[in-house]
C-alpha positions in Angstrom: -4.8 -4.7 -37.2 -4.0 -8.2 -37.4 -6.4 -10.9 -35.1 -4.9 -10.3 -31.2 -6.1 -10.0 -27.6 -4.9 -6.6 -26.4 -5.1 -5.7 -22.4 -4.7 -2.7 -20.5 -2.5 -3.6 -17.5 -0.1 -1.8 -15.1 3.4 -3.2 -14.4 5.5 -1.4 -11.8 4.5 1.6 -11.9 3.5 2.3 -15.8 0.0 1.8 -17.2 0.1 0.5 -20.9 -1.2 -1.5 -23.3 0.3 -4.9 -24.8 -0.7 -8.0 -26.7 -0.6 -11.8 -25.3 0.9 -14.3 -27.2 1.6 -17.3 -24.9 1.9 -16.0 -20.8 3.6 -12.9 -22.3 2.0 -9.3 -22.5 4.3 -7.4 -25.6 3.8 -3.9 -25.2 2.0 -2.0 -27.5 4.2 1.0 -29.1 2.4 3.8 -30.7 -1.3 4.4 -31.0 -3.9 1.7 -29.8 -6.3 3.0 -32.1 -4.0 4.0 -35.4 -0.7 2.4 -36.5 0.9 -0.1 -34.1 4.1 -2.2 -33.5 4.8 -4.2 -30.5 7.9 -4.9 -29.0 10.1 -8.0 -28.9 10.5 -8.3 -25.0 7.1 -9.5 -23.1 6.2 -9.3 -19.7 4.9 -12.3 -18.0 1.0 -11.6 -17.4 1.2 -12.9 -14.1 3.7 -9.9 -13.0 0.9 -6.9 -14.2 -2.1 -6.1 -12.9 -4.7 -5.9 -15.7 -7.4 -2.9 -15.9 -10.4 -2.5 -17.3 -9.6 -2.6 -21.4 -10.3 0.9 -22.0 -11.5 4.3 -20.3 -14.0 5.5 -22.5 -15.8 9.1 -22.7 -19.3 6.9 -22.9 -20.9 3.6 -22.5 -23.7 3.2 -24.7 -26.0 0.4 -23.7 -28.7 -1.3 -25.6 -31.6 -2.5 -23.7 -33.9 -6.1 -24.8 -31.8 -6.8 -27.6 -32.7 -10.8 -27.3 -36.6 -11.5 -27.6 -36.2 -14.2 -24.8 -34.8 -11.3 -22.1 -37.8 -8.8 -23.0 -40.3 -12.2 -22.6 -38.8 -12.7 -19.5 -39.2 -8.7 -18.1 -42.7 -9.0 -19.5 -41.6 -6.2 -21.6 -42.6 -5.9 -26.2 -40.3 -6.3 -28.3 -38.5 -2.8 -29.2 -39.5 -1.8 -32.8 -35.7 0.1 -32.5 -33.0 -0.4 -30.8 -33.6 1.1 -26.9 -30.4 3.0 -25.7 -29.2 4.3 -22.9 -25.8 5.7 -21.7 -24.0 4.2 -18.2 -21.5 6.9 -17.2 -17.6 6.5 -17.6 -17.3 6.5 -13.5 -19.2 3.1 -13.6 -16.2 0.8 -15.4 -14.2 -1.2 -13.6 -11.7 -4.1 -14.6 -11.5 -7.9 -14.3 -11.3 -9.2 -10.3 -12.5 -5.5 -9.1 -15.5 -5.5 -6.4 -19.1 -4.7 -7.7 -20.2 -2.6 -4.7 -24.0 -3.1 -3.7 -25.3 0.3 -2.9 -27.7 0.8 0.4 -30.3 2.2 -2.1 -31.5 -1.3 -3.8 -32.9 -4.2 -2.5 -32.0 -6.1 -6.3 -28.7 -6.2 -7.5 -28.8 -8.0 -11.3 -26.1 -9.3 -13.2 -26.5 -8.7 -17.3 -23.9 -10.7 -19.2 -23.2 -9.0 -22.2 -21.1 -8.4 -25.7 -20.1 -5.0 -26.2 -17.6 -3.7 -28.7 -15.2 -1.2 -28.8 -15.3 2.1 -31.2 -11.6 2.4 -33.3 -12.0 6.2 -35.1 -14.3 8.9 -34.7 -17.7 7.9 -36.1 -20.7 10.1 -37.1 -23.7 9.4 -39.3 -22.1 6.0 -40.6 -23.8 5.0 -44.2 -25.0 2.0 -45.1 -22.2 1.5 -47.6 -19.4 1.9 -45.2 -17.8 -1.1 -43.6 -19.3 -0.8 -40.2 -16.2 -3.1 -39.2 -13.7 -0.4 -40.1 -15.0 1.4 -37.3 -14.5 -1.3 -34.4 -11.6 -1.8 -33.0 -12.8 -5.3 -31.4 -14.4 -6.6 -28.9 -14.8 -7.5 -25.0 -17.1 -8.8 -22.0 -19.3 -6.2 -20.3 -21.5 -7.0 -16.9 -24.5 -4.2 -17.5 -25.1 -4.3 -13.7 -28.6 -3.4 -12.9 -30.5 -2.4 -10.0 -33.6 -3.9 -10.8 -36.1 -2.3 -8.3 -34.8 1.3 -9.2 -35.0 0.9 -13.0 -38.9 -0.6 -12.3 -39.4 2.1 -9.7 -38.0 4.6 -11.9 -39.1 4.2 -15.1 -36.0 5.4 -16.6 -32.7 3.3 -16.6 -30.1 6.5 -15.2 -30.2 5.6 -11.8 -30.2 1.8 -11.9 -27.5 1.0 -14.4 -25.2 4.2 -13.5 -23.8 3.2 -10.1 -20.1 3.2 -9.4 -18.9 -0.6 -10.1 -21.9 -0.9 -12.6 -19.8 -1.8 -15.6 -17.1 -4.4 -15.0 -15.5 -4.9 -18.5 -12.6 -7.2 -19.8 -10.6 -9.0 -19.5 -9.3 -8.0 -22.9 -10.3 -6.4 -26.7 -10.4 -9.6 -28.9 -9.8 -7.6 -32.5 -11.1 -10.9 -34.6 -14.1 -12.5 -33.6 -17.4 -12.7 -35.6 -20.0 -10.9 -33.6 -23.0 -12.4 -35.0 -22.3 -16.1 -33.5 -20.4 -15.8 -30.5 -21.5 -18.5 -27.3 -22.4 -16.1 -24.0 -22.9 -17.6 -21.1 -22.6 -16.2 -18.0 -22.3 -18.1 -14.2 -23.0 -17.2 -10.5 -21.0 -18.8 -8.2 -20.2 -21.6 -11.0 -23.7 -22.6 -11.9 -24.6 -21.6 -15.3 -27.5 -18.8 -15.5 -27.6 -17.2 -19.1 -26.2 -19.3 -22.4 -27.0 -17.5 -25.8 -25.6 -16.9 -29.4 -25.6 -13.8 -30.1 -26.9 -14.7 -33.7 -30.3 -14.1 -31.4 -30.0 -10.3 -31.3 -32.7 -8.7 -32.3 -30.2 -5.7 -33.4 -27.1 -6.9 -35.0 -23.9 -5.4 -34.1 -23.3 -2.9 -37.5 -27.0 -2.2 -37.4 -26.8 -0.5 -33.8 -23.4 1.0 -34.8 -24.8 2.5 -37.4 -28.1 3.5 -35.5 -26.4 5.1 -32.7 -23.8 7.1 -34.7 -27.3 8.6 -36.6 -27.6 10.0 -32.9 -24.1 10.7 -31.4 -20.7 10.9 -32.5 -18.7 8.0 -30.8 -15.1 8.5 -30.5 -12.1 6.2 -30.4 -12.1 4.2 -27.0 -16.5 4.6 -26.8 -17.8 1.6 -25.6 -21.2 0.1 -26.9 -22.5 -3.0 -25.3 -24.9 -4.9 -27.0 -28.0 -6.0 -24.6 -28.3 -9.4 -22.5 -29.9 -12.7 -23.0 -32.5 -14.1 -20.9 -31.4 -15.7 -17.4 -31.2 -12.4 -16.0 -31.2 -12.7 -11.9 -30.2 -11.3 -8.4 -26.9 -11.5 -7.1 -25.9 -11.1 -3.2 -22.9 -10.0 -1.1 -20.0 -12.3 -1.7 -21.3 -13.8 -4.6 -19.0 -14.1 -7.8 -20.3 -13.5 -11.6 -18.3 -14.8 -14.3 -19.3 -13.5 -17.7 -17.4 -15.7 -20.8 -17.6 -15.2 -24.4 -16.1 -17.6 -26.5 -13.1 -16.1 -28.4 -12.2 -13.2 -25.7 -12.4 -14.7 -22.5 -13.8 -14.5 -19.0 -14.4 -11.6 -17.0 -14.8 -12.4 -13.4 -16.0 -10.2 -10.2 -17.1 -10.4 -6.6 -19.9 -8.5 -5.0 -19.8 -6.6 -1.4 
């Protein structure tokens, strides 16, 4: 698939998926994740509603994947990459609401890359073209509720809230993900700024980890871990997470 910025969006009454070129959305015709043409006619983006940029059956997360963000939690570094799954219930789209449960007194925001699985993969060697098996890439907020996951011990409960994975705006299908800018803002002042050239787990190497323990599926989301900066948000505040080449995904807390 050639270099595009696809969105999932709903116009009228039909949910589909098209590709930007200018202020137009051409919808996508066939499968998003095998052979594809898009069609002539666009639909200005400002008439759709866009959606979070795909439903997947899992979000697999990678926790302190930057040395700076495991300095900062006073945490070692990991000698493997530290997963952890956030449930499919927890996604929501660009401009959604991230809803602040009653149960935590800390509500963090985790700016992050994450990347979007293209074909069924399972036990991926290291002489396959990890790239083959993304089908690009997109803005993830791994929302955290700090006090749980240190009460806790375990990450379930804290990262696997309702709201707790705002994604978007779009899948950028041709970006290097080994030196992409992050930064990430709350209420317009700038709070985490990284390359992702710092991870301590490259993109292909945790592909290839995590398919050595599950098989990820077309539409599986992985999201790659968050640079240091991590900090609290509040009721009403906004988080805008921006990552050079795909965009900005923006939402409001309440």
């Amino acid at each position: 698939m050639r270099s595009m910025k696809i969105y999932r969006f709903k116009h009228l009454h039909t949910i589909q998926y098209g590709v930007l070129r200018e202020d137009k959305l051409h919808p996508i015709q066939g499968s998003l994740f095998g052979k594809t043409n898009t069609k002539k006619a666009g639909i200005p983006i400002g008439d759709v509603r866009i959606l979070p940029p795909v439903l997947p059956s899992k979000i697999v997360a990678v926790g302190r994947n930057y040395k700076e963000h495991a300095h900062e939690r006073g945490k070692p570094i990991p000698e493997r990459p530290l997963i952890f799954l956030k449930p499919p219930s927890s996604v929501i789209g660009i401009n959604d609401v991230i809803i602040y449960p009653e149960a935590t007194q800390r509500l963090d925001y985790e700016g992050e890359l994450a990347f979007v699985v293209k074909k069924k993969t399972q036990k991926l060697e290291r002489t396959a073209l990890a790239q083959d098996h993304i089908l690009g890439y997109t803005c993830l907020n791994d929302v955290t509720a700090r006090d749980l996951q240190d009460k806790d011990g375990q990450w379930t409960r804290a990262k696997g809230f309702d709201t707790f994975a705002p994604m978007g705006p779009c899948i950028s299908t041709d970006v290097d993900p080994g030196n992409l800018r992050l930064k990430t803002f709350l209420n317009g002042k700038l709070k985490q700024s990284a390359s992702t050239s710092n991870m301590i787990f490259p993109v292909f190497e945790l592909l290839r980890y995590i398919s050595h323990i599950m098989t990820l599926v077309p539409g599986d989301v992985v999201t790659t871990g968050t640079p240091s900066g991590v900090g609290p948000m509040s009721h009403g505040d906004r988080v805008d997470v921006q990552i050079m080449g795909i965009g900005t995904l923006s939402n409001t807390v309440k």
